[in-house]
C-alpha positions in Angstrom: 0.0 0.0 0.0 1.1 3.4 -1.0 0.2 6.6 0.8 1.5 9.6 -0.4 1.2 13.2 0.9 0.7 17.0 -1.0 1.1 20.3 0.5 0.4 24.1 -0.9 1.6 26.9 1.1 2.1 30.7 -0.7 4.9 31.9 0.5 3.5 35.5 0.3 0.6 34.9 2.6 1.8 31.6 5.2 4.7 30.1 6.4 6.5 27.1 4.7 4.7 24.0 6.3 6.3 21.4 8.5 6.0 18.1 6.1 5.9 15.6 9.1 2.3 16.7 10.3 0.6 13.6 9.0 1.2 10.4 11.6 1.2 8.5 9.3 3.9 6.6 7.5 4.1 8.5 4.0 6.3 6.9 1.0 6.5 10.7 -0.5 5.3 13.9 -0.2 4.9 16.4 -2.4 5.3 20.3 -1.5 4.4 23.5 -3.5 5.4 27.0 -2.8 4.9 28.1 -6.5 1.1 28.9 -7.6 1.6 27.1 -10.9 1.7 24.2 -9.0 5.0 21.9 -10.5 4.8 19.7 -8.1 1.2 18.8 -8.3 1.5 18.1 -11.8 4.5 15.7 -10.9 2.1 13.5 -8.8 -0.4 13.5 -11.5 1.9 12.3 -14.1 3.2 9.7 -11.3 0.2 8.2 -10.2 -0.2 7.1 -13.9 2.9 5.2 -13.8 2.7 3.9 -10.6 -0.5 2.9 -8.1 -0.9 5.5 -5.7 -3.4 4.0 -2.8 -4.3 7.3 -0.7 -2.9 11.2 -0.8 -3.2 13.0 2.6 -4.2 16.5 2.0 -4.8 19.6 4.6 -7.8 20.5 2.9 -9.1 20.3 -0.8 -8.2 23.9 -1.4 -5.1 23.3 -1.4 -5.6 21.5 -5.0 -5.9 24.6 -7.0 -7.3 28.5 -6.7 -11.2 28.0 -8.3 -13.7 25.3 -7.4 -13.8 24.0 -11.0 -9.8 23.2 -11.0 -9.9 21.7 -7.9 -12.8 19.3 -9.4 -11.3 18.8 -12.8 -7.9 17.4 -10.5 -10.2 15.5 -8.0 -11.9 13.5 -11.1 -8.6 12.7 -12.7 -6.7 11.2 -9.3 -10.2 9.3 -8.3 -9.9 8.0 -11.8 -6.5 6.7 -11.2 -8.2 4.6 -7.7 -6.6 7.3 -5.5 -8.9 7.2 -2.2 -8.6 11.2 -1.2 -8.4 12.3 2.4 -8.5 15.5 3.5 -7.5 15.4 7.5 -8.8 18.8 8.0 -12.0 18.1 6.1 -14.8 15.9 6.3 -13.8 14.3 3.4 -12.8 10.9 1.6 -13.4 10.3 -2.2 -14.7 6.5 -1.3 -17.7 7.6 0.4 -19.1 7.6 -3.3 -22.4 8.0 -2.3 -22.8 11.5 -1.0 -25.8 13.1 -2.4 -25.7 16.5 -3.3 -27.1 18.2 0.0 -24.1 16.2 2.0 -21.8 18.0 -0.3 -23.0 21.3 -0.8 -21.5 21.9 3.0 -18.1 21.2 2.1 -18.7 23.0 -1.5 -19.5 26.0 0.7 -16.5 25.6 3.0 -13.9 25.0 -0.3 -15.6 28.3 -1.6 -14.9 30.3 1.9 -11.3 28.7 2.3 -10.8 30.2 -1.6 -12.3 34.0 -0.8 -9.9 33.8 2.6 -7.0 32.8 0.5 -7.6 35.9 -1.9 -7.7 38.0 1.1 -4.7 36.7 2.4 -2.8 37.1 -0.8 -3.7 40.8 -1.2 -2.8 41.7 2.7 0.8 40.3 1.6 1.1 41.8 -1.5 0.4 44.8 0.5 3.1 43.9 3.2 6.2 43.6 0.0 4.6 47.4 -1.0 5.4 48.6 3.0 1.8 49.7 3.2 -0.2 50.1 6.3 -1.7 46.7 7.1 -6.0 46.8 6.9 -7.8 48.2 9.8 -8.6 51.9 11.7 -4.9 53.6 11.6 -3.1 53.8 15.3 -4.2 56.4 17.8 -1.9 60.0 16.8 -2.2 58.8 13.2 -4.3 59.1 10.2 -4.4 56.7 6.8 -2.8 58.7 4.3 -2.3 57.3 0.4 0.4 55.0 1.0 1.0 55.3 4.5 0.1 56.6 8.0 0.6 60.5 8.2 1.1 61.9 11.7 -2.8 63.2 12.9 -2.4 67.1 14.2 -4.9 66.7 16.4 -3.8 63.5 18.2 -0.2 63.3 17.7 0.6 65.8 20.4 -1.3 63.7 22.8 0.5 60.6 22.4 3.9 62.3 22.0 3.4 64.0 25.1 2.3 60.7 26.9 5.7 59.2 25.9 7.8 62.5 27.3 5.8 62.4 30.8 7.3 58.5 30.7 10.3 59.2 30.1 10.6 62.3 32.3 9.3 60.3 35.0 9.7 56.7 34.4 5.9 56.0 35.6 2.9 54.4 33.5 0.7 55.2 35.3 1.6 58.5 36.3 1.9 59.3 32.3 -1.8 57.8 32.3 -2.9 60.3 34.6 -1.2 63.0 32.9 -3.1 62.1 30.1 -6.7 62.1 31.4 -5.3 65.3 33.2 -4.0 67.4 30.6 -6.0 66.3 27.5 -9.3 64.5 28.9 -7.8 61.6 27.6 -8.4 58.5 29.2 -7.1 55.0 28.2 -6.5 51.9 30.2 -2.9 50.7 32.1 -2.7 48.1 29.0 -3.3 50.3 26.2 -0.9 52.9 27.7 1.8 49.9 27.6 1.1 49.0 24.3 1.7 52.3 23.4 5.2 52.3 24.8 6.1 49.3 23.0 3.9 49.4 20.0 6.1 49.5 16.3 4.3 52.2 15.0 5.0 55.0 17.2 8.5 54.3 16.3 8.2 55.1 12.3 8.0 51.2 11.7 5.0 48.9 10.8 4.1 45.3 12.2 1.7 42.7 10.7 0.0 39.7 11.8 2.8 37.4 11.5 4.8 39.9 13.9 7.5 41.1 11.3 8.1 44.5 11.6 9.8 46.6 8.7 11.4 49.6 9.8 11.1 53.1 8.3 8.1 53.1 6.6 6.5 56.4 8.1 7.3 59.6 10.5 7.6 58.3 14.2 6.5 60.3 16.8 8.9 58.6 19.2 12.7 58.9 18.0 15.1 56.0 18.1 16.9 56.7 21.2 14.3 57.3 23.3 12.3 54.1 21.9 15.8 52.7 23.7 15.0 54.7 26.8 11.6 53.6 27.1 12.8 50.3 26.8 15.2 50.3 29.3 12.7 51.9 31.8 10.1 49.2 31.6 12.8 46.5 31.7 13.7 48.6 34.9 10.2 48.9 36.3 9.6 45.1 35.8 11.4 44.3 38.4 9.6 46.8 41.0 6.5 46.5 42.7 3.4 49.0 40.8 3.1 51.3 43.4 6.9 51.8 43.7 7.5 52.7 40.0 6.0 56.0 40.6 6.5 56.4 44.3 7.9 60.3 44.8 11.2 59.1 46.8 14.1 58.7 44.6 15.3 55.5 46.6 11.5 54.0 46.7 11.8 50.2 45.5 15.7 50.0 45.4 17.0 49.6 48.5 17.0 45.9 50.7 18.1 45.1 53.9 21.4 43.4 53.7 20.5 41.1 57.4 16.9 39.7 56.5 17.1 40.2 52.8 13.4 42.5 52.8 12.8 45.4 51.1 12.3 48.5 52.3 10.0 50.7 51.9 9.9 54.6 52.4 7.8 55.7 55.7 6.7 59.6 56.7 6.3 60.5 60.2 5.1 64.0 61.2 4.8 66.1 63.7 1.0 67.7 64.9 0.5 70.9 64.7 3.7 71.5 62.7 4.6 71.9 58.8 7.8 69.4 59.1 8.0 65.9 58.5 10.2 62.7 59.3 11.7 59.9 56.1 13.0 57.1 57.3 13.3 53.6 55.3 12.0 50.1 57.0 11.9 47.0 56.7 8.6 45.7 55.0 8.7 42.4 56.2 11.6 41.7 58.5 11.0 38.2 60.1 13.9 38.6 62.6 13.6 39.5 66.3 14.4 42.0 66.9 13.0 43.7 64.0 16.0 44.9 61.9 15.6 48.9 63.3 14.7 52.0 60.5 17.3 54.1 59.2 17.1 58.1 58.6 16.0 58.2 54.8 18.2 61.4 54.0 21.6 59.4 55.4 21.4 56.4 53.2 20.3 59.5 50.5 23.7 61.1 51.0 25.5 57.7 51.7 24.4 56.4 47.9 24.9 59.1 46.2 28.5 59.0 47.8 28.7 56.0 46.7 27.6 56.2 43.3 30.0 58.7 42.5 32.9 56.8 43.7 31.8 53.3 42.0 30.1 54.2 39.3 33.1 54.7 36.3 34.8 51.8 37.8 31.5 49.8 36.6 31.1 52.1 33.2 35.0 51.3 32.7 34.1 47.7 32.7 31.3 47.3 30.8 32.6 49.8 28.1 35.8 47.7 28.0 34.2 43.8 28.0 30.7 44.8 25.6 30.3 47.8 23.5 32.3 47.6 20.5 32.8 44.4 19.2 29.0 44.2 19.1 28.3 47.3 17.4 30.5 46.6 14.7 29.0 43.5 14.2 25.7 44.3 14.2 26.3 47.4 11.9 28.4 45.2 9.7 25.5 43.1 9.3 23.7 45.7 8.6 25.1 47.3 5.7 25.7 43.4 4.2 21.9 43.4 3.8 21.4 46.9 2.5 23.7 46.2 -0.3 22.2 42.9 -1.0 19.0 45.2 -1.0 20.6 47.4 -3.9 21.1 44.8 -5.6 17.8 43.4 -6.2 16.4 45.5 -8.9 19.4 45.1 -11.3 18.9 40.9 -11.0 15.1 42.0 -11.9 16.4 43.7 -15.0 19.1 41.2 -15.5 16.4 38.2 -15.3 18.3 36.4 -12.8 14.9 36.8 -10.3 11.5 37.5 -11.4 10.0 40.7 -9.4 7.9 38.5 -7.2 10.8 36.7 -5.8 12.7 40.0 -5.7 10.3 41.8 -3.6 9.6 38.9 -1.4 13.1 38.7 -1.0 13.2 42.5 0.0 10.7 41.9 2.0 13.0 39.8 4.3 15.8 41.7 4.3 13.7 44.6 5.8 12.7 42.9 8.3 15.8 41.3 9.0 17.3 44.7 9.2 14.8 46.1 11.7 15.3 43.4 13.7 19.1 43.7 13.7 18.1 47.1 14.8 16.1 46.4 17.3 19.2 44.9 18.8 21.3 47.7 18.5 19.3 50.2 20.2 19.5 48.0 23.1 23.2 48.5 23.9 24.8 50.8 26.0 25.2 53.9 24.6 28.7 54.9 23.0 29.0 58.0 25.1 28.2 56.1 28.3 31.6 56.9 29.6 31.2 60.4 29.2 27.7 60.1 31.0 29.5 58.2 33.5 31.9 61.1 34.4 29.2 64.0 34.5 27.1 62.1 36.6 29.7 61.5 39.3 30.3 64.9 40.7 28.3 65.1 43.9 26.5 68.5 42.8 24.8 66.7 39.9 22.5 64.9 41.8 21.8 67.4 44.8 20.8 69.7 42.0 18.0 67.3 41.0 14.5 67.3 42.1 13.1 63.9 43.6 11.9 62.5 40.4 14.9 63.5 38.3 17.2 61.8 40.6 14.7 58.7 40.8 14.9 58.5 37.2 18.5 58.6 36.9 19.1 56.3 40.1 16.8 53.8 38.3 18.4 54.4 35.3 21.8 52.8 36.7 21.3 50.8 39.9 19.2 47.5 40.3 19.7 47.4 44.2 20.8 48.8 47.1 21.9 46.8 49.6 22.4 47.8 53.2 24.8 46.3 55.3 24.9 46.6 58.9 27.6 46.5 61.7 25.8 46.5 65.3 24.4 50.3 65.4 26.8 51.4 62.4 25.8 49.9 58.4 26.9 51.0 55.2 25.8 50.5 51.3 26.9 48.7 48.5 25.6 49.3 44.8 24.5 46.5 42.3 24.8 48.0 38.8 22.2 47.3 35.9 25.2 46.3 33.8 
């Protein structure tokens, strides 16, 4: 008994198909990419010269692109005693004796699974042209011929959303701004997806998740895309409430003896304007409790400290990381966007017909925004630089609260506190 196999996939519209889906034990199978179908036609003329028993299909669409092909091919492999299955269907060519009504169901569903692949093969046409993919353009953005043009009216909104982020490294602080200063109001996810969303960076994303880069103004630039990056990587590791607490030290510092963090508490005074930071333990299961400590001290004592360690760390990272990366990332790069120039002259030359080109194009773009993607997340090149302004003492005293928790968060991971009897010091755990 022979059992043979056939699979269609465009490779506009659907990734190439794994082979080995069928369980079964298959002598061959048979796989087209290429609309013209070559390799259907090569298990037509086979099964003439040798007895095929069954041929696993997905579905019966898959056996040409109009309902009359697909019959004219089923009548001439049942006339060579193929028994059809079609494992995604309800349907096997011995059950001979369907009447009409039984099959007018899976006419219906053949007809749908046609009008859906259409669809699909315009939406990727579409994605090798760059243009917007179908729907209601993002928020801050309208639908213009070719692509999305920034919306005057909403833009503002959501590029003022972003700067309240990065200023102060909060989401839902920037939400609040947002319903504050433009009776806007959107939920704690749709804020996020904002922040991370392709399209406020000048790039588009489809379905399938690729992104091309480029392809229209972004109201976000590249480096602080970067930033906001780095700032929700940052707040992952906090609790909510911290990530926009008011206290610069709020969600970075842990006691060094029972391994809690510790949280920032106020005390004041009645009757009196003045009030009393201190940082405790939130859940110190030792007895005695592990006592408070004066919030302005360990203040002082880290930025001391983060003046003194921090181009130590910078010096290290700089030396192990930076630029052997970004040359190899930029090299790859520029490899791809001059096998990029190259495509049209292999067009003219006929070495590749223009739908292979552009598909082709297609991937490169992508592969390039991904590449990127990457690059945006190192270091920056002048983080030495950065390293050396921001370790004079007067930098950060000249900060307000939520400047200096920005750039503390911007740097430090933890603070850990050490104690020695009544007397404790601090040590610094870098981001990088």
């Amino acid at each position: 008994m022979k059992i043979v196999a056939y699979l269609y996939s465009d490779p506009l519209a659907n990734a190439r198909i794994d082979p080995t889906i069928w369980g079964w034990e298959v002598a061959d199978i048979y796989q087209d990419l290429d609309p013209a179908r070559p390799q259907l036609q090569r298990l037509l003329q086979s099964g003439k010269t040798t007895p095929i028993d069954y041929l696993l299909l997905r579905n019966l669409a898959e056996l040409g692109d109009t309902v009359e092909g697909i019959s004219d091919r089923l009548t001439h492999l049942e006339a060579l005693g193929v028994t059809i299955i079609a494992i995604e269907q309800d349907y096997t060519s011995a059950q001979a004796d369907r009447t009409p009504q039984q099959l007018l169901p899976l006419l219906n569903q053949i007809q749908a699974d046609q009008r859906r692949r259409r669809i699909c093969q315009g939406h990727a046409q579409n994605r090798l042209k760059a243009l917007p993919p179908p729907g209601r353009a993002p928020y801050g953005y309208r639908r213009g011929k070719d692509r999305y043009a920034l919306d005057r009216r909403t833009a503002p909104v959501v590029k003022d959303f972003f700067e309240h982020f990065l200023l102060y490294g909060s989401l839902r602080g920037a939400v609040r701004h947002l319903e504050k200063q433009h009776n806007k109001k959107i939920a704690i996810s749709t804020g996020r997806k904002w922040l991370t969303h392709p399209v406020y960076r000048g790039d588009l994303v489809y379905q399938d998740d690729q992104v091309l880069g480029g392809t229209h103004v972004p109201i976000v630039s590249r480096d602080e895309a970067a930033q906001v990056d780095r700032l929700l990587r940052r707040n992952r590791g906090l609790a909510p409430r911290a990530a926009s607490a008011p206290r610069s030290l709020s969600g970075l510092v842990v006691c060094g003896e029972c391994h809690s963090p510790m949280t920032v508490s106020r005390v004041t005074t009645p009757r009196q304007s003045g009030e009393y930071l201190y940082l405790r333990p939130k859940s110190c299961p030792r007895r005695p409790k592990c006592s408070a400590l004066a919030y302005q001290q360990v203040l002082d004592q880290t930025i001391t400290r983060i003046c003194q360690d921090l181009p130590q760390a910078v010096a290290g990272i700089s030396i192990a990381g930076g630029g052997g990366i970004k040359d190899t990332l930029d090299a790859a790069i520029a490899s791809k966007q001059r096998v990029l120039q190259q495509l049209p002259a292999l067009v003219t030359d006929q070495v590749l017909d223009l739908q292979t080109a552009e598909l082709r194009a297609y991937r490169l773009r992508t592969e390039i925004a991904a590449i990127k993607t990457q690059l945006s997340q190192l270091p920056p090149e002048n983080l030495k630089k950065i390293a050396q302004t921001i370790s004079i003492s007067q930098f950060w005293l000249d900060l307000s609260e939520s400047e200096r928790r920005f750039y503390f968060r911007e740097f430090i991971r933890q603070i850990v506190l050490q104690r020695q009897g009544q007397a404790w010091s601090l040590s610094l755990r870098f981001i990088f």
